[in-house]
N, CA, C and O of each residue as an XYZ file, in Angstrom:
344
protein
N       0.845     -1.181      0.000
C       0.000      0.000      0.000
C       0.887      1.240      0.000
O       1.904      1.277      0.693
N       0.533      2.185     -0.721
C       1.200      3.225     -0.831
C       0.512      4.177     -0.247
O      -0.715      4.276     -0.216
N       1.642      5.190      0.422
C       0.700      6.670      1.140
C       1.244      7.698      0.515
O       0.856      8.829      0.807
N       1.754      7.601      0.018
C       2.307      9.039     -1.032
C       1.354      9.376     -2.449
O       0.350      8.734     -2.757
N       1.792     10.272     -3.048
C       1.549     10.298     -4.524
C       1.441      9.685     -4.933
O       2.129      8.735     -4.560
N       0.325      9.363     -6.394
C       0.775      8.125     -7.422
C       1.878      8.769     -8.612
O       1.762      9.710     -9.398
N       2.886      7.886     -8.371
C       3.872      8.376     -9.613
C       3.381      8.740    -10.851
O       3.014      7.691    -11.379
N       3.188      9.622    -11.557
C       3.220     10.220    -12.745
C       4.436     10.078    -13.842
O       4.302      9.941    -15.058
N       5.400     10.133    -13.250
C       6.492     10.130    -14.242
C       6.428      8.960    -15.040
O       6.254      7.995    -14.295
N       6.517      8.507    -16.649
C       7.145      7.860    -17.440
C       8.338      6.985    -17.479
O       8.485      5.792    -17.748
N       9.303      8.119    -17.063
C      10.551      7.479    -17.087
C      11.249      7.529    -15.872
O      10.941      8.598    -15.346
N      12.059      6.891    -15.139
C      12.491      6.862    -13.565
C      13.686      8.082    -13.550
O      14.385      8.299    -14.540
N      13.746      8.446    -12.942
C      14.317      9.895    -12.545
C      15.788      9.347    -11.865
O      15.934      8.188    -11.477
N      16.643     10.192    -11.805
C      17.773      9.853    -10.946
C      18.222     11.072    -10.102
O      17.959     12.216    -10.474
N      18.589     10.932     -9.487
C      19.358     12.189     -8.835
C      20.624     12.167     -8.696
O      21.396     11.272     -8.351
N      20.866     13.957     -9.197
C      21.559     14.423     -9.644
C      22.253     15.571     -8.853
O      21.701     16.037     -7.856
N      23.452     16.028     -9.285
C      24.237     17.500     -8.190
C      24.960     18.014     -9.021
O      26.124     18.353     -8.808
N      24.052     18.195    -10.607
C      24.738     19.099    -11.632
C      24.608     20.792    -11.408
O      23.745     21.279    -10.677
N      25.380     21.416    -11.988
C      25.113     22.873    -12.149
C      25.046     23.148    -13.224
O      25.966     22.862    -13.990
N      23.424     24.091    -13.829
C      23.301     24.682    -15.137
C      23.248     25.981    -15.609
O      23.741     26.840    -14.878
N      22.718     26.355    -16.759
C      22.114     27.404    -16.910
C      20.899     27.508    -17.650
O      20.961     27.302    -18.863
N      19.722     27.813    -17.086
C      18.747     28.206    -17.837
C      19.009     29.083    -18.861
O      19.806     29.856    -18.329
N      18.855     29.440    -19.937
C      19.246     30.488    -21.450
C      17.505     30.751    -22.217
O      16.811     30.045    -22.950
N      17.348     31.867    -21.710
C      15.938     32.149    -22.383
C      16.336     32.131    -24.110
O      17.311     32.671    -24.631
N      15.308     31.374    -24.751
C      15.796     31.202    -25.806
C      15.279     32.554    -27.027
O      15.502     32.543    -28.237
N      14.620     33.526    -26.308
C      14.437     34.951    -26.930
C      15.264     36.378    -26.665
O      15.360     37.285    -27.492
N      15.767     36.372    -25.491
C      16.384     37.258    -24.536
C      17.792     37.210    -24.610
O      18.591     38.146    -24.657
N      18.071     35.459    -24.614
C      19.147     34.903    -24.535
C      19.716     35.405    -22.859
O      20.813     35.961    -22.803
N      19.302     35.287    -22.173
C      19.608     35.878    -20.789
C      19.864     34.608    -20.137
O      19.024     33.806    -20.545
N      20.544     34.147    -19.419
C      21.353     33.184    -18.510
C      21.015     33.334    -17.510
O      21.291     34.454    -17.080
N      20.087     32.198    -16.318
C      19.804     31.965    -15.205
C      20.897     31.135    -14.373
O      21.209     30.246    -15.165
N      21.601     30.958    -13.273
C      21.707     29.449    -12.811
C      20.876     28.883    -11.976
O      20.010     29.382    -11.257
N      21.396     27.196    -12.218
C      20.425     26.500    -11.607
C      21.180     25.147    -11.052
O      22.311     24.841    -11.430
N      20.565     24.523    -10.291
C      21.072     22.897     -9.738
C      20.488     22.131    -10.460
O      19.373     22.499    -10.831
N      21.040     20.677    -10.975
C      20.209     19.688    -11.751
C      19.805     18.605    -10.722
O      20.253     17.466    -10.587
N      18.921     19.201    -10.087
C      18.558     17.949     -9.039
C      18.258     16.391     -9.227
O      18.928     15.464     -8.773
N      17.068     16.314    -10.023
C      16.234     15.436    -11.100
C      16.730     14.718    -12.512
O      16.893     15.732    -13.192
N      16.966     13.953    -13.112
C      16.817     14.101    -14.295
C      16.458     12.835    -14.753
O      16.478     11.927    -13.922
N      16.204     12.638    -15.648
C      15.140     11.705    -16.415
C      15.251     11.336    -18.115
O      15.213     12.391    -18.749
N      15.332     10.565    -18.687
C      14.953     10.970    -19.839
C      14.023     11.700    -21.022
O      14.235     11.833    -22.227
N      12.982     12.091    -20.235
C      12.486     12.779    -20.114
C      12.216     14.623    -19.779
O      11.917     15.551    -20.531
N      12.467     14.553    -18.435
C      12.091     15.438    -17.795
C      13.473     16.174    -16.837
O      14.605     15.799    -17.143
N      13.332     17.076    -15.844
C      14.361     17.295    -15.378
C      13.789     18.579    -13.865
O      13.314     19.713    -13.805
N      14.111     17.769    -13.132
C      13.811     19.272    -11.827
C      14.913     20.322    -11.511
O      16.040     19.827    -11.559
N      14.899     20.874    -11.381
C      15.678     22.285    -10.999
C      15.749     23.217     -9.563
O      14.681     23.695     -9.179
N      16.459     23.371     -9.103
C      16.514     24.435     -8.108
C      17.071     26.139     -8.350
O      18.288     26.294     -8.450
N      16.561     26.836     -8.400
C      17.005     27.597     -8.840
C      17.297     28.909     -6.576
O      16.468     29.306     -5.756
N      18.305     28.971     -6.618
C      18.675     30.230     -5.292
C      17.824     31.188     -5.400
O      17.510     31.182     -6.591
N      16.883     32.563     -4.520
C      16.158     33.269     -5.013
C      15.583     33.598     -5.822
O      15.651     32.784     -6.744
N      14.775     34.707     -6.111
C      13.572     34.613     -7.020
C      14.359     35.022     -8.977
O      15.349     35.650     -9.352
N      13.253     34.257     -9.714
C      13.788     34.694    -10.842
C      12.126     34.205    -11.928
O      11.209     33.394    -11.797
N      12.438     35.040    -12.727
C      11.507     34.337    -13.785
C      11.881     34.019    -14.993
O      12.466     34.617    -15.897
N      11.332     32.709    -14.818
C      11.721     31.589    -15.812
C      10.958     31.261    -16.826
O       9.946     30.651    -16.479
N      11.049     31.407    -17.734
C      10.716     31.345    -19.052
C       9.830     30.275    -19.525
O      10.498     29.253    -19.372
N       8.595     29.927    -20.057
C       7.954     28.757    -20.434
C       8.974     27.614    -21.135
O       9.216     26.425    -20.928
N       9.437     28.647    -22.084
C      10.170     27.603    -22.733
C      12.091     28.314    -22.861
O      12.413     29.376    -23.395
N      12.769     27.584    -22.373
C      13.792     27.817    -22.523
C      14.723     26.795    -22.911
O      14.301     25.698    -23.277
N      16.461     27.160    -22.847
C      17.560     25.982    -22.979
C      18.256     25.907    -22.075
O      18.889     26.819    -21.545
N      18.205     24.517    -21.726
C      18.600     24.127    -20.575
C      20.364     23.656    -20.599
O      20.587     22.546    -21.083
N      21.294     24.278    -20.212
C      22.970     23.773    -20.554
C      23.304     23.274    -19.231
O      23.054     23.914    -18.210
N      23.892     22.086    -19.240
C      24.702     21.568    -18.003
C      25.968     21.266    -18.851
O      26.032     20.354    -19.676
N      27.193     22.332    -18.485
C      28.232     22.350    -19.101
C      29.255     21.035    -18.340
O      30.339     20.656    -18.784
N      28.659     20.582    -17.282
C      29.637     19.450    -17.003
C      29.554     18.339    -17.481
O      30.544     17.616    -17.596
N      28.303     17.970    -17.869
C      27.948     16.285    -18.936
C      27.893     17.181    -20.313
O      27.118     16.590    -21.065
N      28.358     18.270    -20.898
C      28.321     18.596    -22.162
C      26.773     18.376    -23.038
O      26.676     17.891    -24.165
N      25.757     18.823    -22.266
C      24.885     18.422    -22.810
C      23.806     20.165    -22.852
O      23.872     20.994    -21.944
N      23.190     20.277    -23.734
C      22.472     20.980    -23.823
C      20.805     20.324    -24.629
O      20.757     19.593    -25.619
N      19.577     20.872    -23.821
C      18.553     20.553    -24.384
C      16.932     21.683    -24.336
O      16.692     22.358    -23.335
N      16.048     21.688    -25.506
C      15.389     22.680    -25.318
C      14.114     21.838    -23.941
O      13.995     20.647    -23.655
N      13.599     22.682    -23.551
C      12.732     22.788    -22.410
C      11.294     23.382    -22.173
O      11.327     24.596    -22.372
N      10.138     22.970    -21.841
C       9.237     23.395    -21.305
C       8.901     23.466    -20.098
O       8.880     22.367    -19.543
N       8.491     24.770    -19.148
C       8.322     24.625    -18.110
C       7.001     24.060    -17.794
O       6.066     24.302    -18.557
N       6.732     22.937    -16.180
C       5.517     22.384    -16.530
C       4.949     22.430    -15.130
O       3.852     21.934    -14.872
N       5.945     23.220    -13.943
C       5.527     23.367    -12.513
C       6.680     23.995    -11.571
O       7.831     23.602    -11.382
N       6.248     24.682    -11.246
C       7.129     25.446     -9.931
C       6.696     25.668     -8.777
O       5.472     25.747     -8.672
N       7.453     25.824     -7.663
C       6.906     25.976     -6.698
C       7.703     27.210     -5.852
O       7.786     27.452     -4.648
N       8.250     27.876     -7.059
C       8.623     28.857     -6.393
C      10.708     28.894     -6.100
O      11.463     29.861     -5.998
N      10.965     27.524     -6.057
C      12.160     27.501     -5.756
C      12.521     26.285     -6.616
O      13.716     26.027     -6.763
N      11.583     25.508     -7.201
C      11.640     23.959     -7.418
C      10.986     24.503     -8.661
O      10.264     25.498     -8.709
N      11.454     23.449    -10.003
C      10.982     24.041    -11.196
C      11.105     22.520    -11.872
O      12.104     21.800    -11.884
N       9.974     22.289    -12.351
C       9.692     20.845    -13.227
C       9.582     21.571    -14.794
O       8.924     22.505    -15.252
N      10.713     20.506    -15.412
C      10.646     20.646    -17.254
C      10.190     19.671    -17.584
O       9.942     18.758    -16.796
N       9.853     19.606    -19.466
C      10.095     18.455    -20.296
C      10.737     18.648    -20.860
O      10.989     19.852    -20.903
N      11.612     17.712    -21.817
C      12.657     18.110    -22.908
C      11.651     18.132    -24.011
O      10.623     17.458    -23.952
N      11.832     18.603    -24.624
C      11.152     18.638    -26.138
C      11.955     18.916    -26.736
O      11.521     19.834    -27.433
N      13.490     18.642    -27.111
C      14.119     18.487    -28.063
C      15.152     17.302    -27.577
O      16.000     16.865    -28.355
């Protein structure tokens, strides 16, 4: 029996202690962020004080050399849920 949430996610998540940058992909303006989450899929975020974050942005974690585009799909203010869509 479960007392939590029912999992939603697709794909199983791992955790992570990357550092990124959010890159609005109109502005081109550079956020940072922690890669807490990640998924094949999806990816959670922490971002330090307040900022606003873009529906859709690019997400760079220059330490796995990876860059991918992004939709935002939940925040909570400090905690920020994507999808990849690219």
């Amino acid at each position: 029996m479960s007392l939590g949430l029912p999992e939603r996610r697709s794909d199983e998540r791992f955790p992570t202690m990357l550092e990124g940058w959010i890159r609005d992909t109109k502005s081109r303006a550079r956020i940072g962020c922690s890669v807490w989450d990640l998924s094949q899929s999806g990816v959670r975020l922490v971002i330090a004080g307040s900022a606003e974050i873009p529906l859709e942005f690019e997400l760079e974690i220059p330490e796995a050399g990876a860059a991918a585009t992004t939709r935002l799909v939940w925040t909570d203010g400090t905690h920020y849920g994507a999808r990849f869509t690219s």
